[in-house]
C-alpha positions as CSV (number, residue, x, y, z in Angstrom):
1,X,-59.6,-33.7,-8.8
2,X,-57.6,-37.4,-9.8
3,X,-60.3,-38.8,-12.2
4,X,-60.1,-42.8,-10.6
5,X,-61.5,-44.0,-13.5
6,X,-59.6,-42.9,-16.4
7,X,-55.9,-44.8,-17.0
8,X,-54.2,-46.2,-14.9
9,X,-56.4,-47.0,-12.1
10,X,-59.7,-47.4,-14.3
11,X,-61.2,-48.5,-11.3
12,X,-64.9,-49.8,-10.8
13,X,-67.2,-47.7,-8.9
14,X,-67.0,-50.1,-5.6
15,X,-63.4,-49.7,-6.0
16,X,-63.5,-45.4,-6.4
17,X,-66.1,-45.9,-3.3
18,X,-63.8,-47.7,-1.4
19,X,-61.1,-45.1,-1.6
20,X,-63.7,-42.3,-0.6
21,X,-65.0,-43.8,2.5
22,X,-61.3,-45.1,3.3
23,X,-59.7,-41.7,3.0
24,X,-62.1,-40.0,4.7
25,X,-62.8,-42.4,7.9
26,X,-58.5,-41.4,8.1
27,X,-57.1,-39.2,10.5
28,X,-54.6,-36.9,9.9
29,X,-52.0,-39.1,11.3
30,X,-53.0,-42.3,9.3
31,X,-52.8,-40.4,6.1
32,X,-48.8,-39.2,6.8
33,X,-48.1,-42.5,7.3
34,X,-49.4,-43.9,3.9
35,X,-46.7,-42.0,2.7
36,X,-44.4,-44.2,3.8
37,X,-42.8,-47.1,1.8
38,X,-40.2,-49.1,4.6
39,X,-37.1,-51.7,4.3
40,X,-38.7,-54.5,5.9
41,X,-35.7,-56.0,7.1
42,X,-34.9,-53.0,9.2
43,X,-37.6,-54.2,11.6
44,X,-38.3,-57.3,13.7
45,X,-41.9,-57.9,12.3
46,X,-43.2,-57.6,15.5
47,X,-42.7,-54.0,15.3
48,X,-43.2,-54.2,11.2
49,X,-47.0,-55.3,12.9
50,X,-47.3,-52.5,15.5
51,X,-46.2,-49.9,13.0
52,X,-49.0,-51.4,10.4
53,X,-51.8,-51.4,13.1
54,X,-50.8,-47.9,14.4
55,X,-51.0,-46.9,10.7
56,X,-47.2,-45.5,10.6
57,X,-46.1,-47.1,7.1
58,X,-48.1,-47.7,3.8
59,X,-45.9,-50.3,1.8
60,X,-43.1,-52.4,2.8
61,X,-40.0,-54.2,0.7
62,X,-38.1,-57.4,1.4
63,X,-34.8,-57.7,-0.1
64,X,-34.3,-60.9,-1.1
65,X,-32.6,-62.6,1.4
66,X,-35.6,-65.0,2.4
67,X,-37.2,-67.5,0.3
68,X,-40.9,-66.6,-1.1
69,X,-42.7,-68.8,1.6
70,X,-41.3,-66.6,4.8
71,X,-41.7,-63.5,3.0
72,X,-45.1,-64.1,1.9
73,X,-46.0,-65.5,5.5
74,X,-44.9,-61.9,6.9
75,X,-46.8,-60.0,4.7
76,X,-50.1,-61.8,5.5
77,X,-49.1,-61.6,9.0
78,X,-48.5,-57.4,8.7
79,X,-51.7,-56.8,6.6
80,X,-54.1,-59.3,9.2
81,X,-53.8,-56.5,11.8
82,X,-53.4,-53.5,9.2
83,X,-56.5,-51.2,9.2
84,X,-55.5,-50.7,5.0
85,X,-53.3,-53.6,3.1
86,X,-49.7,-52.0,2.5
87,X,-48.0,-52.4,-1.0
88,X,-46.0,-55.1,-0.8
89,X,-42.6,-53.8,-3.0
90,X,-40.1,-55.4,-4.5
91,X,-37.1,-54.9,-7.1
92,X,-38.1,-57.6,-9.8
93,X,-35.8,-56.1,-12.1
94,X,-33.9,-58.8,-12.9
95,X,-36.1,-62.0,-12.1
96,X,-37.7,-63.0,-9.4
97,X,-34.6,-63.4,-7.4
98,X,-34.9,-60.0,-7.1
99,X,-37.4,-60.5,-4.8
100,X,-36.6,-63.7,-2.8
101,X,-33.8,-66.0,-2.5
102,X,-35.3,-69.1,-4.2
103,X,-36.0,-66.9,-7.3
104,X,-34.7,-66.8,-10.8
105,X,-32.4,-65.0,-12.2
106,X,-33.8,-64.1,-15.7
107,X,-31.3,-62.3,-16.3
108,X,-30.3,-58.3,-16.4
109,X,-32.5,-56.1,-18.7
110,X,-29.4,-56.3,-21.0
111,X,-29.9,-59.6,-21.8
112,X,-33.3,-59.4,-22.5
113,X,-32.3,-56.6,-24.9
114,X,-30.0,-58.2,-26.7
115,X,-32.3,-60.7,-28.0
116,X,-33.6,-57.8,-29.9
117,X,-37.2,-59.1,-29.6
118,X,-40.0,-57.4,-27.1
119,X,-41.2,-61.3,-26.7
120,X,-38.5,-61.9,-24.2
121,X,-39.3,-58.7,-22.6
122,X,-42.9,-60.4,-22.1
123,X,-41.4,-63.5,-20.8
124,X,-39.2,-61.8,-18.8
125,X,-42.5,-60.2,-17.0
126,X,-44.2,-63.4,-16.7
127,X,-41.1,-64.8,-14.5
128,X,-41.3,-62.1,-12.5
129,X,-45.0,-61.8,-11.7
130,X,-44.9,-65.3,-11.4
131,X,-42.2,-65.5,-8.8
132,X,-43.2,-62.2,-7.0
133,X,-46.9,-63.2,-6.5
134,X,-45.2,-66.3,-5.0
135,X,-44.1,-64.0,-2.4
136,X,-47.1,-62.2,-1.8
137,X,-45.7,-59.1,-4.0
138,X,-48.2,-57.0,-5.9
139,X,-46.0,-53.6,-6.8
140,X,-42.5,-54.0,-8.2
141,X,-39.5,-51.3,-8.7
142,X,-39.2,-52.0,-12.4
143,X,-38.7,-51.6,-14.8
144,X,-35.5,-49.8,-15.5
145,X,-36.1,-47.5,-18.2
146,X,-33.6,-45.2,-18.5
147,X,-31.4,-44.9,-21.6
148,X,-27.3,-46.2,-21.3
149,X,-25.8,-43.6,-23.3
150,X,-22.6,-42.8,-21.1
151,X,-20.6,-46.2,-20.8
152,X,-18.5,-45.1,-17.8
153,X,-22.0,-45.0,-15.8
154,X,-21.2,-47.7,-13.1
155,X,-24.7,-48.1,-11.9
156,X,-27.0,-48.3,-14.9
157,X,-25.0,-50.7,-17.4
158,X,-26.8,-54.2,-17.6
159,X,-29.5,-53.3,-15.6
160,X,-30.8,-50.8,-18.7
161,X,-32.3,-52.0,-21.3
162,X,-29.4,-50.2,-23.7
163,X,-29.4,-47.0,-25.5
164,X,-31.1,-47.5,-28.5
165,X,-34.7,-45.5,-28.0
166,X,-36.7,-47.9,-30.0
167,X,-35.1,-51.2,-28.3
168,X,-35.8,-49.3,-24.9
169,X,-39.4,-48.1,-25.8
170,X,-40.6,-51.9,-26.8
171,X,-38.9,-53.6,-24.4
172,X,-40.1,-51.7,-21.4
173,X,-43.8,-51.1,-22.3
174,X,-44.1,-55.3,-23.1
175,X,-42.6,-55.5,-19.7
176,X,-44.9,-53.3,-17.8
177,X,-48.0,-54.9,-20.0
178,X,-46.5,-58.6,-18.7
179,X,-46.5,-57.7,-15.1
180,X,-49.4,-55.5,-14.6
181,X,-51.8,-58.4,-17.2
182,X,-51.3,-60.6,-13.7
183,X,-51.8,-58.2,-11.0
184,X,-48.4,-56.8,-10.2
185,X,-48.1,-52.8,-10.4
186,X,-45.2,-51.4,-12.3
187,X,-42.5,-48.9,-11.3
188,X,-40.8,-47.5,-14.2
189,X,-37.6,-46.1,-12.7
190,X,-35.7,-43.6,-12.7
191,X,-37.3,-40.4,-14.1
192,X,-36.0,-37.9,-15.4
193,X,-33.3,-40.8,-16.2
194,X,-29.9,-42.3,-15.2
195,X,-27.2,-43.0,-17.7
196,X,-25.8,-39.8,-19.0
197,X,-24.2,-38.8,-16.0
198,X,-21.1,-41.4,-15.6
199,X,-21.6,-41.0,-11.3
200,X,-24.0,-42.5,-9.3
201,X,-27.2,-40.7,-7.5
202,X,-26.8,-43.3,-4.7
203,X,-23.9,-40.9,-3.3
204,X,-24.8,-37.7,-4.4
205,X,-27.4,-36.1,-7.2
206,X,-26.4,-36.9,-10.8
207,X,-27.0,-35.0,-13.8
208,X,-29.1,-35.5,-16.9
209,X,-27.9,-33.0,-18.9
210,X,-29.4,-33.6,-22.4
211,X,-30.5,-30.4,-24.1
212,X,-34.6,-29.7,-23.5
213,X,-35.0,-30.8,-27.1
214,X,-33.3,-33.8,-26.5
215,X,-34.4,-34.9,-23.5
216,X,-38.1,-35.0,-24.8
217,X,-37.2,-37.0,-27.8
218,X,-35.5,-39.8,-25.9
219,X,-36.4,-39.9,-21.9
220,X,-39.6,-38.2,-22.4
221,X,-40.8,-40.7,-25.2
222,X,-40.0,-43.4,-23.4
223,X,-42.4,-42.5,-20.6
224,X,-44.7,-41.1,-23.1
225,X,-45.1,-45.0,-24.3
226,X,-44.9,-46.5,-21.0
227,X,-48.3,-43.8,-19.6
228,X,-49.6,-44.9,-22.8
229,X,-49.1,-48.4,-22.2
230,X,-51.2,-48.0,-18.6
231,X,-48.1,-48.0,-16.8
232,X,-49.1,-47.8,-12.6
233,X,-46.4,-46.0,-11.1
234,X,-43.2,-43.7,-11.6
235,X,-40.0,-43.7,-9.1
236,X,-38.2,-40.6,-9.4
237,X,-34.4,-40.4,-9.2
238,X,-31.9,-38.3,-7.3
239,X,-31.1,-37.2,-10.7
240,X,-31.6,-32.8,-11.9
241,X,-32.4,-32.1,-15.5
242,X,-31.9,-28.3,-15.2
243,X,-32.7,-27.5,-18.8
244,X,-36.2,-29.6,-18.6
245,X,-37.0,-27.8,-15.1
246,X,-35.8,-23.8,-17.2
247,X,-37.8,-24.9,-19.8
248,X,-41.1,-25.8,-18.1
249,X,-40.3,-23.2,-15.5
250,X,-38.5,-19.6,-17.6
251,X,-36.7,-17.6,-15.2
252,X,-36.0,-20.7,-12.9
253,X,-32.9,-20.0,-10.2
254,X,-30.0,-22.1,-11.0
255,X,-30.2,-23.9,-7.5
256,X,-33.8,-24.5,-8.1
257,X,-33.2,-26.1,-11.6
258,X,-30.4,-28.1,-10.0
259,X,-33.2,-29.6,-7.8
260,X,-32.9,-33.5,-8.2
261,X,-36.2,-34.8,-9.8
262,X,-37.2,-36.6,-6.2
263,X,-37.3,-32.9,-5.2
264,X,-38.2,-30.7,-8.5
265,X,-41.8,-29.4,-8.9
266,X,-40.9,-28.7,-12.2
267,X,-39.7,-31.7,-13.5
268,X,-42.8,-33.7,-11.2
269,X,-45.8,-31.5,-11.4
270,X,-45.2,-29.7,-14.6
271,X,-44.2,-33.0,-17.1
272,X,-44.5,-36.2,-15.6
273,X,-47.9,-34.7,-14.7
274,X,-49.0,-31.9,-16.7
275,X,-46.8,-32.1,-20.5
276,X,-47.2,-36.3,-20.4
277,X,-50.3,-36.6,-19.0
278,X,-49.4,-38.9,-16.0
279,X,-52.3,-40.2,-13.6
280,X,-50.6,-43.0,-11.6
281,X,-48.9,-43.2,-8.6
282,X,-45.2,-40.9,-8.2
283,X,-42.7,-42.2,-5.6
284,X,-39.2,-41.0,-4.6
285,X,-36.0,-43.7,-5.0
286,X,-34.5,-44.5,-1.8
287,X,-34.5,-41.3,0.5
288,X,-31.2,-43.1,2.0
289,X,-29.7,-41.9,-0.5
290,X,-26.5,-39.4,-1.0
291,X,-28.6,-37.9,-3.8
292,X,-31.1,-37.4,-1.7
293,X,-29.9,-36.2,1.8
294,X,-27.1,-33.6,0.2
295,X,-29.4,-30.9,-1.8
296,X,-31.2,-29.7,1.4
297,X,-31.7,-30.6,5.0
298,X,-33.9,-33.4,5.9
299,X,-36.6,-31.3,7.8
300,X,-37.3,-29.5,4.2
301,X,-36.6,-32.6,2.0
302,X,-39.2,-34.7,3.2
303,X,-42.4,-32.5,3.1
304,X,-41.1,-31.1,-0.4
305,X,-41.2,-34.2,-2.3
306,X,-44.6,-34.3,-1.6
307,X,-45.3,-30.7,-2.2
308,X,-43.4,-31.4,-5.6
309,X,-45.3,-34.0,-6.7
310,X,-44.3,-37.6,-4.6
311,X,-46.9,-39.7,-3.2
312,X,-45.1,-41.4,-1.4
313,X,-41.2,-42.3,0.0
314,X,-39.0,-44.9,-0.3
315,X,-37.0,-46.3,2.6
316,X,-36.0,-43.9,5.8
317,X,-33.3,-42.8,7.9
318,X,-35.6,-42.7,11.0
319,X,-39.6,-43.5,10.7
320,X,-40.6,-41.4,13.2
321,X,-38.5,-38.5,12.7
322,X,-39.2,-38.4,8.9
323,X,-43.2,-38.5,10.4
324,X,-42.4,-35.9,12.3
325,X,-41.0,-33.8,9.8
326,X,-44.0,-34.4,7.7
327,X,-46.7,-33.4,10.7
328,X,-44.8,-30.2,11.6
329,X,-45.1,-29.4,7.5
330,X,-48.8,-29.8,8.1
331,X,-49.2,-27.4,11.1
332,X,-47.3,-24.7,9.2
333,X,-48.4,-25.2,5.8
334,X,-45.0,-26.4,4.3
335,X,-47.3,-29.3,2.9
336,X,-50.7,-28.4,2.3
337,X,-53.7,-31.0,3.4
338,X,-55.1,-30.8,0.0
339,X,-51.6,-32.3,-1.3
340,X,-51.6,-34.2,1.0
341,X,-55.0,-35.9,0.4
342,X,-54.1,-36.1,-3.0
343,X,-51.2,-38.4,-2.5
344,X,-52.6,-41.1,-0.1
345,X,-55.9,-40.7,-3.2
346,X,-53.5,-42.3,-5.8
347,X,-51.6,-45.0,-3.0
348,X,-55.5,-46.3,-1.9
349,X,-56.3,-46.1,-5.4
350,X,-53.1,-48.6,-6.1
351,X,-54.2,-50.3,-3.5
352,X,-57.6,-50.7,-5.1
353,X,-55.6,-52.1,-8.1
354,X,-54.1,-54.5,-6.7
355,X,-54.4,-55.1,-2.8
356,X,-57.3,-57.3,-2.9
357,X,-59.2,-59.6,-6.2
358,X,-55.3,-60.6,-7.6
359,X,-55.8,-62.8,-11.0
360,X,-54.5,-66.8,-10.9
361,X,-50.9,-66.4,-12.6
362,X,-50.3,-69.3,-14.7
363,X,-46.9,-71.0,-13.5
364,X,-43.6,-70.5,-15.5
365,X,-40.4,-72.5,-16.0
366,X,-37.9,-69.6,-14.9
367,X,-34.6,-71.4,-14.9
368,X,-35.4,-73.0,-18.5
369,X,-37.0,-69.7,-20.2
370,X,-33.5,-67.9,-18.4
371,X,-31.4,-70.4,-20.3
372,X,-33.3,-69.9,-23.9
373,X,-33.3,-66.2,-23.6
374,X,-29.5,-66.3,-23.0
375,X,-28.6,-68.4,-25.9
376,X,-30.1,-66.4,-28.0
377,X,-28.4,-63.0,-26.3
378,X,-24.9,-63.7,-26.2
379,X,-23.5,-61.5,-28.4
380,X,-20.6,-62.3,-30.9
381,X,-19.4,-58.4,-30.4
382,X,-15.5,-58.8,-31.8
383,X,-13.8,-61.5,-33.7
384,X,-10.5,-60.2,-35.5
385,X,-8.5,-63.3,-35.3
386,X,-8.8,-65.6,-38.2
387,X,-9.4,-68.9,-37.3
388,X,-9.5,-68.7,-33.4
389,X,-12.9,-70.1,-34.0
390,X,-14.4,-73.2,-33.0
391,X,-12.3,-73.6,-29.9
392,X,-12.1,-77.2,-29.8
393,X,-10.1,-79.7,-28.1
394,X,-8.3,-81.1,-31.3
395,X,-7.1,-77.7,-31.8
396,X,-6.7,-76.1,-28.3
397,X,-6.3,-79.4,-26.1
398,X,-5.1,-76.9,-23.5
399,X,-7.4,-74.0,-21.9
400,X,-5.4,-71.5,-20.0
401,X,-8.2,-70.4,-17.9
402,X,-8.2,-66.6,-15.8
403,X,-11.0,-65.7,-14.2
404,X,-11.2,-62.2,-13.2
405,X,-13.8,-60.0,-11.0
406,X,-16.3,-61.5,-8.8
407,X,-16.1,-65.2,-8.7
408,X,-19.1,-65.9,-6.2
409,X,-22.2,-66.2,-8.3
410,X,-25.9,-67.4,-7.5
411,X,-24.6,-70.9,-9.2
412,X,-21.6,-71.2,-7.4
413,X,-18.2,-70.2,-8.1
414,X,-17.5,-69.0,-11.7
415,X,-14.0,-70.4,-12.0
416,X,-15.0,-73.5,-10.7
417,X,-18.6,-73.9,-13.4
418,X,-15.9,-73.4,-16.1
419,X,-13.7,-75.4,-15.0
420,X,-15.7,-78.4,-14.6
421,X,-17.3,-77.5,-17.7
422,X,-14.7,-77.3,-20.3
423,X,-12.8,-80.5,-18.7
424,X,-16.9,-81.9,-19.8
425,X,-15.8,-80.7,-23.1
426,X,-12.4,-82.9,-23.2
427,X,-10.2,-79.8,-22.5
428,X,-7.4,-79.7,-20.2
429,X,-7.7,-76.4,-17.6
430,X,-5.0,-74.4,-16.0
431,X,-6.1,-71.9,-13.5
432,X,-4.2,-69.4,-13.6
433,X,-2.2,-67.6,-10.4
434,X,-0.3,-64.4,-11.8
435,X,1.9,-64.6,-8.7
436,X,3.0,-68.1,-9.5
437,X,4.5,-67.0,-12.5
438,X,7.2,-64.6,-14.0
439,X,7.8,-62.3,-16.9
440,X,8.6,-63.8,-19.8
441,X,8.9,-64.1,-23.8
442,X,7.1,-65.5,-26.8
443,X,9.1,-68.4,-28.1
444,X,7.9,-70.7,-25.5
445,X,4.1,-69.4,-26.4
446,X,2.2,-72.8,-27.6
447,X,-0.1,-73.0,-30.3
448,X,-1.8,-75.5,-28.7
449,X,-3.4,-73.1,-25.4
450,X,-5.6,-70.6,-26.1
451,X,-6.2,-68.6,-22.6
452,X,-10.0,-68.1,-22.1
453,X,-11.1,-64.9,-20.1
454,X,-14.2,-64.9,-17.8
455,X,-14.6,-61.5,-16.4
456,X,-17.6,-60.9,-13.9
457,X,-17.7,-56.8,-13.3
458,X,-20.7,-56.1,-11.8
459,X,-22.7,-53.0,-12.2
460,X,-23.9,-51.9,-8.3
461,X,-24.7,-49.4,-6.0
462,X,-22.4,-47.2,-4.4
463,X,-19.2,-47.7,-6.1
464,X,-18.0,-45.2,-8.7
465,X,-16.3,-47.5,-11.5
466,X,-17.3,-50.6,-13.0
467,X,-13.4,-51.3,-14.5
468,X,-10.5,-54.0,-14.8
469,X,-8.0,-53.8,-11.9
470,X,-5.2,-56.3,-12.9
471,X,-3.1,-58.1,-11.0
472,X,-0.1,-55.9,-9.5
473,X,2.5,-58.3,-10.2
474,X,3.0,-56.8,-13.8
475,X,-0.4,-57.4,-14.4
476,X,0.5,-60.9,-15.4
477,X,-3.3,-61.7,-16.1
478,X,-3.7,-59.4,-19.2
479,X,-4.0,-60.1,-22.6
480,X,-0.1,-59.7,-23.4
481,X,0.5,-61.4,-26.5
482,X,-1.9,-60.9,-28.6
483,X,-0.9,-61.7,-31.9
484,X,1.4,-64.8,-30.8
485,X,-1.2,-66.8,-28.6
486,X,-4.9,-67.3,-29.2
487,X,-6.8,-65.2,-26.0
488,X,-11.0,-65.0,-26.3
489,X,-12.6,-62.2,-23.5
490,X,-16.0,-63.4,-22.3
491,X,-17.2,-59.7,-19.8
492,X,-20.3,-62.0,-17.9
493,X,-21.5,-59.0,-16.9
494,X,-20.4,-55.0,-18.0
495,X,-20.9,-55.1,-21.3
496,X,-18.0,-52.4,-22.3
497,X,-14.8,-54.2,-20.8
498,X,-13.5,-53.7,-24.5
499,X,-12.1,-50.3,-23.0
500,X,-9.8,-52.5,-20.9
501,X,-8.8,-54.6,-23.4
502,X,-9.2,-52.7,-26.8
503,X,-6.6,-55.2,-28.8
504,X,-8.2,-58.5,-27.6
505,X,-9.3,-60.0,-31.4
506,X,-12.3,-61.8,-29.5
507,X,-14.6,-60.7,-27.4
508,X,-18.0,-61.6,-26.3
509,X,-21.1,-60.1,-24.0
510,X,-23.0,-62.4,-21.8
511,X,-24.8,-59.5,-20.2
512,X,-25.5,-61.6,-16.8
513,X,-23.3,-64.1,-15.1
514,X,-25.4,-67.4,-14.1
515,X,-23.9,-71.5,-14.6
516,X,-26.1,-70.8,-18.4
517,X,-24.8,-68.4,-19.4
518,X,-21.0,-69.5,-18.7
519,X,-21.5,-72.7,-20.8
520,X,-23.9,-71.7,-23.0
521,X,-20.8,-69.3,-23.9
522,X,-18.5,-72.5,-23.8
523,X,-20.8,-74.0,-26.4
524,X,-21.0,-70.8,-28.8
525,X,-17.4,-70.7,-28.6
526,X,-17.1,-74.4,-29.7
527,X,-19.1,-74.1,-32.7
528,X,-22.4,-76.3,-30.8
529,X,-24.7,-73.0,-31.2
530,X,-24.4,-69.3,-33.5
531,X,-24.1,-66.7,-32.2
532,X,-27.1,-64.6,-32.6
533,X,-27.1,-62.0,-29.9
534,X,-27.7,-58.0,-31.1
535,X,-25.8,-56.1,-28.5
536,X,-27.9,-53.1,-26.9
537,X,-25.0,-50.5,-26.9
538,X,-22.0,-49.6,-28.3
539,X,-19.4,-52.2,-27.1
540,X,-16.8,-51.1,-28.5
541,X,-17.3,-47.5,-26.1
542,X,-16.9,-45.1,-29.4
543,X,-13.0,-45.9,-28.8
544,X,-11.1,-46.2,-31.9
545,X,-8.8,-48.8,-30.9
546,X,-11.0,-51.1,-29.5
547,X,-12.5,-52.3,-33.2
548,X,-8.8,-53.3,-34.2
């Protein structure tokens, strides 16, 4: 029996009652399609309406592609003719603009981190509850607590909160207290956790392959302190950890233990659940996903998760065949009722939490608490060069300027926000064109340029590198002459482009590219604010070279 009143649901007894009534006035049918968490862009929301009235689909998330008005207007449309209010999802990992289009950017978890102090964490929540509950959002994929230990991981990077384990544990657990204080359920994603494998589980299952031992005194801490901190809800990754599974589970087959977590009874049932003690609400990443749809066929996949633990799935190929697949389980005891009445228990019992009394969430300045948690993150991470700072105009009138990466940011265009913003500053700017120009030597180098380097790599999904690719015309655009011109690397986003340029003398982290953090990296750079940021990982990517 799920004990409703213990953490994290600690619900009233009106609330327990209404799960009990709710759950069983449900058919069959209803309660396979609470399991269902849907893209809600996929659908015109006429049909988003019919699906919700013909109880087909229990949550639904909005990328953020609308502003929080619209979005908030569809979800109030959806739950008016909904028999049970869905979950209303989004991924406020990284501000509200995770969420909708006329959100903040707070910034990437990195950021945050590098502050080295859980307060920002808190603030960071506040934004986006704030800006999700704008929206109508009241269950949020975040955060992202997994641990950055392999820096050639293209998909965790920034959007961790680093590798160190204490950093990681505080941050997290004052982020999940921040959101869920003001009526927004946490996520904490992705267990058994991303970043050791350097490949990413949206094209195939990844690999965390830390030792048992290990693995409980890093991942499974940190979700020890987030269920202690009442945290509402898990999402598993496409991710195996085959010595965690053999050690809960002796005598395990290999292609058993090599089960990704969104599929592993082992890893679900016997520790998130049993060895940590986790009550809440277990749902699968994106079942989309490579990492999903390779270990077996669809048919199998989707009753499984639930069997193995999952309450309920993220995102489909096809609504009603997944449905299908789950009602032919049921009439031949691939899933069992029992499971599955214990699923749709913890979603109405989420639901409970947070589907109906939401508290008043007092307003926040995101766009001003962004720009005072990145001054005090950008990170001072190399500076070998004597005397190449201040960069001012009396000693550099003349900014060589090469942008590289993606230039299109939420702000604008990045070459054209430094730009403007170092002519501000009384610098003259060239932008630089590689193809314009020619090999050449040093003697006509000036002391008077430095050449200022804004790289925008961006960790995402579904690519399998997050590196430099320089221009092919003698890669022109790299950081040539070192030691006879003055170069300073700013990486506005991947915080370990040091492995692409290991003999730059300075380099800096920014951790998230946004107009503030560009010019509040100007500034630093000019002597006009310290440097105070702690950087989360190791920068310098345990490369020898890259600390000369």
């Amino acid at each position: 029996m799920i004990d409703l009143k213990k953490v994290p649901f600690e619900l009233t007894d009106a609330q327990r009652q209404w799960v009990t009534d709710t759950l069983a006035a449900m058919t069959e049918e209803e309660k396979a399609g609470q399991l269902f968490c849907v893209m809600g862009g996929d659908y015109p929301i006429e049909n988003l309406k019919r699906m919700a009235e013909s109880g087909l689909v229990g949550g639904v998330l909005y990328r953020p592609v609308r502003p929080a008005s619209e979005i908030r207007a569809d979800l109030e449309g959806i739950d008016c003719v909904s028999k049970i209010p869905l979950l209303h999802a989004a991924n406020l990992e990284e501000g509200g603009s995770g969420g909708v289009n006329d959100g903040t950017l707070f910034g990437w978890p990195m950021l945050t981190a590098a502050t080295d102090d859980p307060t920002w964490a808190e603030t960071f929540g506040a934004v986006c509850a704030y800006e999700g509950a704008r929206a109508g959002i009241n269950w949020t994929f975040s955060p992202v607590s997994d641990l950055d230990l392999n820096y050639l991981n293209p998909i965790t990077n920034v959007r961790t909160f680093g590798s160190d384990l204490e950093r990681v544990k505080a941050m997290t657990a004052a982020y999940v207290r921040a959101v869920q204080s003001r009526g927004i359920a946490a996520c904490a994603k992705h267990f058994p956790g991303d970043g050791v494998d350097y490949r990413d589980q949206h094209l195939h299952p990844t690999v965390n392959s830390l030792s048992a031992e290990a693995w409980y005194s890093t991942y499974g801490e940190v979700y020890k302190n987030l269920i202690a901190a009442g945290l509402m809800s898990v999402m598993v990754g496409h991710i195996a950890q085959p010595n965690v599974a053999m050690d809960v589970c002796p005598g395990l087959p290999p292609e058993e233990a090599m089960l990704p977590g969104s599929l592993s009874r082992p890893l679900l049932t016997g520790v998130l659940r049993e060895r940590l003690g986790f009550n809440g609400l277990i749902t699968t990443d994106a079942t989309i996903m490579g990492g999903y749809t390779q270990p077996m066929p669809r048919r199998e996949a989707i009753p499984a998760s639930i069997m193995a633990g999952c309450d309920m799935l993220v995102f489909t190929t096809d609504l009603q065949e997944d449905y299908g697949y789950i009602l032919a389980a049921l009439a031949d005891g691939r899933l069992t009722h029992e499971r599955l009445d214990e699923a749709v228990t913890r979603i109405l019992a989420l639901k409970a939490k947070v589907c109906f009394d939401r508290p008043t969430i007092e307003p926040v300045d995101g766009p001003a608490l962004h720009r005072s948690c990145a001054d005090k993150a950008i990170t001072l991470v190399k500076s070998t060069e004597p005397d190449a700072l201040p960069v001012m105009p009396e000693r550099y009138p003349h900014i060589r300027l090469i942008t590289l990466g993606k230039d299109n940011i939420l702000d604008g265009s990045v070459r054209e926000i430094a730009g403007a913003y170092l002519i501000k500053q009384g610098f003259t700017v060239e932008h630089y064109d590689p193809f314009a120009d020619d090999l050449h030597g040093t003697a006509g180098l000036s002391k008077k340029r430095l050449t200022l380097y804004l790289a925008n790599y961006e960790q995402a999904s579904n690519q399998t590198v997050v590196r430099i690719n320089w221009c092919p015309k003698h890669a022109l655009d790299m950081p040539r002459f070192v030691h006879e011109e003055t170069s300073v690397f700013v990486s506005l986003a991947n915080p370990y482009c040091l492995q692409d340029v290991p003999r730059v003398r300075t380099y800096i982290n920014a951790y998230t590219a946004t107009r503030d953090t560009i010019e509040l990296a100007i500034d630093k750079l000019m002597g006009k604010s310290p440097f105070t940021g702690v950087s989360p990982v190791d920068a310098f990517c345990g490369l020898a070279d890259t600390r000369l």
